[in-house]
Steps between C-alpha positions, in 0.01 A plus 500: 500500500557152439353341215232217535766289406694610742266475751413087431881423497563682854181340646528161390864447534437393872245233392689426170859487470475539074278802540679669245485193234094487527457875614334608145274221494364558845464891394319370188249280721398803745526737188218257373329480763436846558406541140253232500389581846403880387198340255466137651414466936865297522581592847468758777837580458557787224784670461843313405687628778266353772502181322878445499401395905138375510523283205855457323678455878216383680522161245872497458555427880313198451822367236695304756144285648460381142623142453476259208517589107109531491276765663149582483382857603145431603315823446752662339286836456727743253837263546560511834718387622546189209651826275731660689632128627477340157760842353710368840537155423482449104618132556171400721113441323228704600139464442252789567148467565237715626129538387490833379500511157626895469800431734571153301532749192727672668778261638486285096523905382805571764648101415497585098685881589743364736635159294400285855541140294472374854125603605175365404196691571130414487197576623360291732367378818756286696253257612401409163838545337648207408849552343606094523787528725548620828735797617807508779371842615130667503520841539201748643503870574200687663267220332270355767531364883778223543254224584312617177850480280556179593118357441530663136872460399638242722479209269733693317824450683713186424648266728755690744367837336411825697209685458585892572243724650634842518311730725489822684494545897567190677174258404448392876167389389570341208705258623256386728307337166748370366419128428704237684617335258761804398736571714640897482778718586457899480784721405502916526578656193688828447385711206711796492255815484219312697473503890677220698276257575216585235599148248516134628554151275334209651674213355287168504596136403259176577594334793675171502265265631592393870729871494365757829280746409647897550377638817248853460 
């Protein structure tokens, strides 16, 4: 049988072409994870194996949206996906925020373990956080409604940034809120191990003033 190391490398080699450079790292994050996770409520997801698709590959597919040197993950929970992207792109910032305080422990625990010199983590609320600067790409993953996102973590994105919802089935009715002054474009994401059509990224930038709105 394989070995768990084994098993990252040949799963995330489609989604990341220097799987084997970063494989031990991303073994040491789910390794982590399920240690944490078997004393502290982390994430539904238990065993390592099942979270080499619904959390390691499920954020990784996100990698080629991200734009910018400076991302957010709004609501990062336990990393994801600002971990497994921040071991992906070493050269690009992250910041990590979400409210829990046991989770927060958790991704400045997993930063310290895995050398990331290119995440910050801390907990708070994004509409009260207040880092000074604003970021070329706000990430979300199973946070909160789109319309919601944006009200909270909108102010967030630069000029000519992208905010990045990523969801699951096809948010028909989600879109429908969205606020007109963000214009959106929705992309189908394949995360090997998970049935077609399960993940979606809804990309979002503010509209140029004067520029058509995107038809429902």
């Amino acid at each position: 049988m394989p070995s768990l190391s084994e098993q990252v490398e040949t799963a995330v080699r489609s989604i990341d072409p220097d799987a084997a450079e970063r494989a031990e790292q991303y073994v040491l994050l789910l390794s982590e994870l399920e240690r944490w996770g078997s004393k502290v409520n982390l994430t539904a997801i238990r065993s390592v194996s099942d979270m080499i698709a619904g959390h390691l590959l499920d954020s990784l597919v996100a990698r080629p949206l991200l734009q910018g040197t400076r991302v957010l993950d709004v609501g990062t929970g336990a990393g994801f996906p600002g971990l497994p992207l921040a071991i992906a792109e070493p050269a690009v910032l992250f910041e990590l925020i979400d409210s829990n305080n046991k989770k927060i422990m958790f991704v400045q625990h997993t930063v310290r373990l895995l050398g990331l010199d290119n995440v910050f983590a801390s907990k708070a609320r994004s509409e009260d956080y207040a880092p000074g600067h604003r970021f070329d790409t706000v990430i979300a993953r199973a946070v909160a409604a789109i319309a919601r996102l944006l009200e909270i973590a909108g102010h967030h994105v630069g000029e000519n940034g992208v905010f990045v919802a990523l969801k699951g089935r096809y948010p028909a009715e989600e879109l429908k809120e969205i606020p007109r002054e963000w214009e959106y474009d929705v992309q189908e994401l394949a995360v090997p191990g998970l049935e077609k059509g399960s993940r979606h990224a809804v990309l979002l930038r503010r509209r140029v003033a004067g520029q058509d709105l995107k038809p429902d």
